[in-house]
N, C-alpha and C positions, 0 to 999 in steps of 0.2 A: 426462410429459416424457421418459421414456425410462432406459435404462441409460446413465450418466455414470461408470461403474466403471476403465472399460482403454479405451485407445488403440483398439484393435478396435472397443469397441463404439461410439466413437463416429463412426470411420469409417461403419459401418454407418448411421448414423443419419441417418434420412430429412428431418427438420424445421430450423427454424433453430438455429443455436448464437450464443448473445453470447459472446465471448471480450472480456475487462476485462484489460490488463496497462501496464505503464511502459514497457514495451519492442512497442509495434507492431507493428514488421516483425517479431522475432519469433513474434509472434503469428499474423501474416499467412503467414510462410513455415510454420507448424506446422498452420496448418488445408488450405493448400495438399498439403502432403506427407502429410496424412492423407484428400487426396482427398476434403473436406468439401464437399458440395452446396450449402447455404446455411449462409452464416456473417458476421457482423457483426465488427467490430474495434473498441472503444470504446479508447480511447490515455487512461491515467491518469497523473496526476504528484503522487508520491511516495505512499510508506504504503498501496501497494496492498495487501500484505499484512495488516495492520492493520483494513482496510476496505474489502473485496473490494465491487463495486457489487450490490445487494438484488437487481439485475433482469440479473447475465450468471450463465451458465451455470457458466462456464470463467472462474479468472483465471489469470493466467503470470503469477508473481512470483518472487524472489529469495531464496534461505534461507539461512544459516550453519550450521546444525545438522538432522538427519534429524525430529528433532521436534517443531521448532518452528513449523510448520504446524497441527500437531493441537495445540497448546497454543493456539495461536489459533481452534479451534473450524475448519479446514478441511481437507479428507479428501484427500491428495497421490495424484496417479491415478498421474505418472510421472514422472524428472530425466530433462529435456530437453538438458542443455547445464553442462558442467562447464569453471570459469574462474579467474582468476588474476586480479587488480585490482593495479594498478603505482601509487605516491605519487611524482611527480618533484617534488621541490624548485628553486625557486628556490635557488642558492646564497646569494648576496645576501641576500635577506628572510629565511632562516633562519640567516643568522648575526647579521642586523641585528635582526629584531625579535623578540616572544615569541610563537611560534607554537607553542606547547605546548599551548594549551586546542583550537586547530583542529584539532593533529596528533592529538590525542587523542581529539578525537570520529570524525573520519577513522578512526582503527586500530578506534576501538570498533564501527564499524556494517561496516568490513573483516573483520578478523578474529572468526571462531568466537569462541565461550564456551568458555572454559577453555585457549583459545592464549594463552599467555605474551605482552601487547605489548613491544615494543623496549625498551632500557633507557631509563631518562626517562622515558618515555611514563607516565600511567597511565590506565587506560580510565575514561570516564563514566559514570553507574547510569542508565540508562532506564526506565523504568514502561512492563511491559507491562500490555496490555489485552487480556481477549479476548470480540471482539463479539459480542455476541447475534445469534444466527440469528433471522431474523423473518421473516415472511411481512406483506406490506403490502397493505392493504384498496385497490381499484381506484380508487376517491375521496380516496386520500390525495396530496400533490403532497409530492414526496421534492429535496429540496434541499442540495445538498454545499456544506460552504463553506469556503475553503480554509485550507490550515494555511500556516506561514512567513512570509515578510514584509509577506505582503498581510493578515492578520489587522487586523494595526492599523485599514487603511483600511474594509475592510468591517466590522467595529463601527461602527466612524466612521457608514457611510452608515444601517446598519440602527439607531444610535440615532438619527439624525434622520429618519427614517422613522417613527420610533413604535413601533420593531417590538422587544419585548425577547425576547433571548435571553442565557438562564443559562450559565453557567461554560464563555465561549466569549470569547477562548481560556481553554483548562483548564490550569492549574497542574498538575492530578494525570495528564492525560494522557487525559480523557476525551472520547470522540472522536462521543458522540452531545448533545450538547448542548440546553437543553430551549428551547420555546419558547410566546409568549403567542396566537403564530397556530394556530388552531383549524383540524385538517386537514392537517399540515404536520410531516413529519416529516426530522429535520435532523441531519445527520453531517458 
């Protein structure tokens, strides 16, 4: 598959690239500017970092800290793009309601590890995970299923289906979940 080390090398690179990221056009305008020949754009929503796709080359994700890519099991080639995230309040709803558990998971997944949150504030404890590199046999059918509010309904459909699967959604945070279909591997 080639050298995937530096920016250069993969300019050079003659074959196709999967590029997997939350951010698209991003991703779009970075194989553009690297003058890439053939390149796919697969668009993910959310925890792309968490769970980069088994079958792209390239993901573009999001960091707080220099090392918390490699604690996630993935090799940082290059920081493409340095930013600044704004919280506007409603004035209204934060003086009317309690929005201290939203504002707080808000500051937690803005702000670095080890930056002080605002006063009031206090950050929420996340469970990281860090996935398993695997290699998937050509006969396996690789199935994402989604995490957030739609959880609920797909259990819903996959129990009346017949079809079980384990610790999904996962209370501890785990993001390959097992299942009874033969063949069929599911994150």
């Amino acid at each position: 598959s080639g050298d995937l080390t530096t920016l250069e090398a993969l300019s050079a690179r003659s074959g196709g690239l999967r590029i997997a990221s939350e951010y698209p056009n991003l991703a779009e305008s970075l194989a553009v500017r690297l003058r890439l020949k053939r390149f796919s754009i697969f668009p993910l929503w959310g925890a792309a970092e968490a769970y980069p796709p088994d079958s792209a080359e390239l993901v573009l994700v999001p960091r707080k800290r220099p090392d918390e890519l490699l604690e996630r099991g993935l090799k940082p080639i290059s920081r493409l793009l340095d930013f600044k995230a704004y919280l506007i309040a409603n004035r209204y709803s934060l003086e009317t309601k309690d929005m201290a558990e939203v504002v707080a998971s808000l500051i937690d997944n803005l702000l670095p590890e080890g930056e002080p949150a605002p006063a009031g504030v206090s950050r929420v404890p996340r469970a990281m995970t860090k996935p398993p590199a695997r290699e998937m046999p050509a006969d396996v059918v690789r199935l994402a299923l989604p995490d957030g509010h739609q959880q609920r309904h797909v259990r819903s459909i996959l129990d009346k289906a017949g079809i079980e699967i384990s610790d999904y959604p996962s209370a501890v945070g785990n993001r390959r979940p097992g299942s009874s279909l033969a063949g069929v591997a599911i994150k």
